[in-house]
N, C-alpha and C positions, 0 to 999 in steps of 0.2 A: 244592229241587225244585219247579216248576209245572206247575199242570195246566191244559193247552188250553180253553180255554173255548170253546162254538161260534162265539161272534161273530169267534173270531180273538183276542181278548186274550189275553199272557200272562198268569195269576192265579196268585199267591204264595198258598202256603196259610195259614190264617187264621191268627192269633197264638193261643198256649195261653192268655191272659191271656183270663179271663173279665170280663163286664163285667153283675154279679146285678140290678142293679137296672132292668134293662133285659129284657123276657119278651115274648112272643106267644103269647098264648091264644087256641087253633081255634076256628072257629065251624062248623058245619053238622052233617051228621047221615052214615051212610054209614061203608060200608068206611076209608075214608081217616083214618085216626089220626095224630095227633103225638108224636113219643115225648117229648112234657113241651114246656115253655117254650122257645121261641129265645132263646139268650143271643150278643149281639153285643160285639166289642168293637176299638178303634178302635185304631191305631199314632195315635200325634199327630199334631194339622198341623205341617207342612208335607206329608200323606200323601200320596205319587206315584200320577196316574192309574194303574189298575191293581193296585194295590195290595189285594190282599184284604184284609175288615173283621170277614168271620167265614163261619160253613158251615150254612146248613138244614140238617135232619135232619128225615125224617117217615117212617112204613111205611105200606104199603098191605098191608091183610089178605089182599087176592087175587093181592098180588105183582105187580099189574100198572103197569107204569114209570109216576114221577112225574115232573114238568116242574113246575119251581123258575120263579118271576117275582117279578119288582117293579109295581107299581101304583100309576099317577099321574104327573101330567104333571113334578111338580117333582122328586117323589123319582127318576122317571130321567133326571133329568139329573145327578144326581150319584151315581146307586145302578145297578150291574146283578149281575144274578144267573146264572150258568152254569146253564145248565135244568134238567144232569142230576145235576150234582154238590152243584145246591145252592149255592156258593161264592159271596158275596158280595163285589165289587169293586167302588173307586172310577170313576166316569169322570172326573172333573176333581177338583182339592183343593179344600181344604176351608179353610176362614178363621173362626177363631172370634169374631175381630171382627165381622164380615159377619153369620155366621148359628151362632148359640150350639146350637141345638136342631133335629132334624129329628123329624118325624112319619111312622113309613115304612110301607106295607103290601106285606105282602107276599102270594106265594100260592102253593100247590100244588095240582096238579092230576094227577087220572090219567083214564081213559075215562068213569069215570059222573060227573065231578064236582070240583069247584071248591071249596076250603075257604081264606080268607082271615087274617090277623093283622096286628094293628097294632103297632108296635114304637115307644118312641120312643131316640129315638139324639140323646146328648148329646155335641159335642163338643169333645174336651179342648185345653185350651191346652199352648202352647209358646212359649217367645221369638222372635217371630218378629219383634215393633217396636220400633223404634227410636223414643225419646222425641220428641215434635215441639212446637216454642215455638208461642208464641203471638200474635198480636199482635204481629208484624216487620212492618219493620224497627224496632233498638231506638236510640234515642238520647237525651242529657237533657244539656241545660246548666247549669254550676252555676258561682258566681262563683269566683274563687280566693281566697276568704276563708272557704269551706265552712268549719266547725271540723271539727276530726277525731272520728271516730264515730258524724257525721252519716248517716242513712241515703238515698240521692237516686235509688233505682230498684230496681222488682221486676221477674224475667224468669220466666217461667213457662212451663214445658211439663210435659204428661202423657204419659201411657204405657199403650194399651189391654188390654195385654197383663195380667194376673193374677199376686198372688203380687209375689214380690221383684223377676220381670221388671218389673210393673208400679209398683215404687219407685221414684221419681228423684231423682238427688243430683246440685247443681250444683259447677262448680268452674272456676277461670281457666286458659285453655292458653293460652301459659306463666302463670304467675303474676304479682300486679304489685306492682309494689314501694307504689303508691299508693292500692289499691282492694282490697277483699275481699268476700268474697261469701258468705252464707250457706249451707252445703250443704244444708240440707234446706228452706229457706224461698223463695230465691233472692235475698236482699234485697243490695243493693248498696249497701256503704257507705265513706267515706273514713276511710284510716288512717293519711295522714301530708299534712303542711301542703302546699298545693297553689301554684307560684305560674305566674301567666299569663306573667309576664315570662322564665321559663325552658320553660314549656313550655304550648303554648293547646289541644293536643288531645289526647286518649288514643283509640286503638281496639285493644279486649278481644276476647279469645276467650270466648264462655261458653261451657262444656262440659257440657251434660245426658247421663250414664249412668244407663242402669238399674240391679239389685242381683241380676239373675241370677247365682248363683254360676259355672255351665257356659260360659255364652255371652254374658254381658252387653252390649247395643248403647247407642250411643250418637250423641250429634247435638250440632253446633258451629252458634253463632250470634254474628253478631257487634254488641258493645253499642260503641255511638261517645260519648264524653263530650267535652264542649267545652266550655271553662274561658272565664269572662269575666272580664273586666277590671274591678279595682274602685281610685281614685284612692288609694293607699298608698304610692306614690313621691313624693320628692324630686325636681325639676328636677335639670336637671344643665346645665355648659356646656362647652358642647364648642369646639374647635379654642382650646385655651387653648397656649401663655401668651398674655396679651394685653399685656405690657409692648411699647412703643413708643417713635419720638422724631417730633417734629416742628418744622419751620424755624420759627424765631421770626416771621420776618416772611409765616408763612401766613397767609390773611386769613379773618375772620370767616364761619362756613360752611361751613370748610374740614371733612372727616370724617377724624375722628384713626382713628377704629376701627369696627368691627363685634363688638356684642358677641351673643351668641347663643346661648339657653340651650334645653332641650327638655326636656320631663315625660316619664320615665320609663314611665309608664303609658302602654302601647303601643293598647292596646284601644281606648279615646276618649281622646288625647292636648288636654291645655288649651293655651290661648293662654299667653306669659310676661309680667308688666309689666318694664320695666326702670329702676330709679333709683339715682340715688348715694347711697351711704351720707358721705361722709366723703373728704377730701383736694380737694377742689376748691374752691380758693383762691379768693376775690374772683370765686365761681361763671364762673370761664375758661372751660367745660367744660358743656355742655347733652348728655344723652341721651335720646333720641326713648323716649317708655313704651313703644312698640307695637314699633317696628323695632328698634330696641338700636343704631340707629347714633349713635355720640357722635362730637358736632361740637365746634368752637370757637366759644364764644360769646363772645369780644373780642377785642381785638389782645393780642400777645403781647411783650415785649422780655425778651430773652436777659439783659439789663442791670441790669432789675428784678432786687431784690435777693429777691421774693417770689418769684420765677421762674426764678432762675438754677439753681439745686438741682434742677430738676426736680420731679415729682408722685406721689406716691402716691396710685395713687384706691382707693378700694373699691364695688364697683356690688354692688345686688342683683337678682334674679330671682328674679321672685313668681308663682307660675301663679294665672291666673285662671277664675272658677268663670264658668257660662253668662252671668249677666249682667254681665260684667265687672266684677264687683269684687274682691279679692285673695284669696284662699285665706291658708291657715297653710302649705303648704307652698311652701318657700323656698331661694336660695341664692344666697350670695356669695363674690367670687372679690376680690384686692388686687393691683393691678397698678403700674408704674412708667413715666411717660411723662416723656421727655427732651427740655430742649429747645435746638435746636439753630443755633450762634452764623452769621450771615451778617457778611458786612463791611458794616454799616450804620451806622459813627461814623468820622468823621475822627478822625485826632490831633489833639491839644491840646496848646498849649505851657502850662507852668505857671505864667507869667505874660503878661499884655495887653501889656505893656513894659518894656523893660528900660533901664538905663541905667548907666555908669559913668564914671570919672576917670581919665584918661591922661598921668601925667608926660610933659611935653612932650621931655623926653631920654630918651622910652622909642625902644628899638632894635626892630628887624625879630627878631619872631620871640618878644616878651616877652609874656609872657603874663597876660590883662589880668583883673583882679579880678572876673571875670563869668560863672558857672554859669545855661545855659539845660537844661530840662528839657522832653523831649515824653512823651505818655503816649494810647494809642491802647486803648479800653475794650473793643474786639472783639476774638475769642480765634484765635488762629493754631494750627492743627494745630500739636503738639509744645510750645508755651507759651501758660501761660495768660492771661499780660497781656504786651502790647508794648510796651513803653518806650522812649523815648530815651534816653541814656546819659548821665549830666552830667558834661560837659567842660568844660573850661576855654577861654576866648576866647582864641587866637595874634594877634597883633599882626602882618598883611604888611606887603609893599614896596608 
């Protein structure tokens, strides 16, 4: 049930909830009494314009009608009073953030006279905020060598509100499988080995709630970590196999290969040197430190018995540190280069000259005491050495 107030407001009748420590004691002299103290008392903020806050009470000894007010420029703008009933209503809500305490006066009045009271009116909290951080945006780089347990960022927000409203506890939406978070401190810290080469960035939800039981609010912030790079890889080399062949009669110069290795560490990647370790015979074989293109560094013959077999090399890649000199981290790789036969030897008979003895009553067709032998040193698809066949000399007509 409400009762009309003249200005036109609806006015809700005041709450039964007393509020004692709260009184107005009359001042002046005259017919006009109080019957005791004003006692006021407030529904919580959020309280709706309109809203009644409590109800004057006064008698007049002559019976003649009182008219209830407010007094003061601030108190009406948040306080009006129904003139005849007394009734005490908001005009606008109330924020206990904003304004904790009012000072109110009030007054009654009948025909001979004006009798005033000061009231003061404290008002009550409720949840009405939501935790707010601090200091956004949040972000912090940390190497990927962090050890775990390390702590690498605080986030902070409060909460105006009073009471468990005014508690905040933090927490990760969703959770991480790499990072955790203090609940009541906000402290951020790593809980599992981080590495830049599988992963350079994280971005967190932080989640501040309050500890209202009823209505608890809450605020998201987002925290961005960015993982750097620190040199803990191995080179590596890539487009392998590098086994090869090459024509015996290539010439000095010539590029058997590209060899091509790259550091692991993506963040600030090194230069590589590149040298041989091992199989390069009578040094055939130069590789550029800086480019990794390996060349032929002499003539080659298929015929050499040092060469015919082919090569095993073994190269290394060494990364190197800002002023180029060689790091400890390293890699080598064994490969096979083949080399391969052209027609570049005549045959050869196996002797300068030959010579024999022919019975004078030899016949057509007798076959004469004399084995010639050829022998060709260059390799024919499908056999390894060409030979001549040793026959026998036929005696023609």
């Amino acid at each position: 049930m409400c009762e009309q107030g003249r200005e036109g407001h609806q006015v809700h009748p005041p709450s039964p909830t007393a509020c004692p420590h709260v009184s107005w004691t009359p001042t002046g002299w005259g017919p006009l009494r109080s019957l005791g103290p004003f006692h006021c008392c407030f529904l919580s903020p959020p309280s709706l314009p309109g809203s009644s806050v409590t109800q004057l009470l006064a008698r007049d000894l002559d019976n003649d009608p009182l008219v209830f007010g407010v007094v003061g420029e601030e108190a009406s703008r948040f306080f009006a009073v129904e003139s005849v009933t007394g009734v005490v209503w908001l005009r606008q809500p109330l924020d206990r953030e904003t304004k904790s305490e009012f000072t109110v006066e009030f007054s009654v009045s009948d025909s001979q006279g004006v009798i005033k009271g000061t009231v003061n009116i404290q008002v009550g909290d409720v949840n009405d905020n939501a935790p707010r951080f601090h200091n956004q945006p949040y972000s912090v780089r940390i190497p990927e060598n962090t050890p775990v347990g390390t702590p690498i960022f605080i986030v902070n927000a409060t909460d105006p509100d009073q009471g468990a409203g005014g508690s905040v506890l933090y927490s990760f939406q969703p959770p991480s499988s790499f990072f955790a978070i203090d609940s009541g401190r906000g402290i951020v810290s790593v809980i599992r080995e981080l590495d830049y080469e599988v992963t350079q960035a994280y971005q967190l939800q932080v989640n501040a709630t309050d500890q209202d039981k009823n209505k608890p609010l809450s605020t998201l912030a987002n925290l961005a970590i960015t993982i750097t790079d620190v040199q803990d890889m191995d080179p590596i080399f890539i487009n392998l196999p590098y086994s090869t062949n090459i024509y015996e009669n290539s010439p000095p110069g010539t590029t058997v290969r590209m060899i091509t290795a790259v550091d692991q560490d993506k963040g600030r990647p090194r230069g590589i040197g590149y040298t041989i370790v091992s199989g390069n015979t009578n040094s055939i074989f130069a590789l550029d430190y800086i480019s990794g293109a390996l060349t032929l560094n002499g003539p080659l013959d298929r015929e050499n018995p040092f060469y015919s077999a082919g090569f095993i090399l073994t190269v290394k890649g060494t990364e190197l540190n800002d002023d180029r000199t060689p790091s400890n981290a390293t890699v080598t790789t064994t490969f096979n280069i083949l080399v391969i036969d052209v027609n570049d030897n005549a045959p050869e008979f196996n002797s300068s000259e030959y010579s024999v003895a022919i019975p004078e009553l030899a016949q057509v067709g007798f076959a004469l005491p004399l084995f010639i032998q050829v022998q060709d040193k260059d390799e024919v698809t499908g056999y390894r050495w060409r030979r001549g066949p040793s026959r026998p000399l036929l005696l023609g007509s």
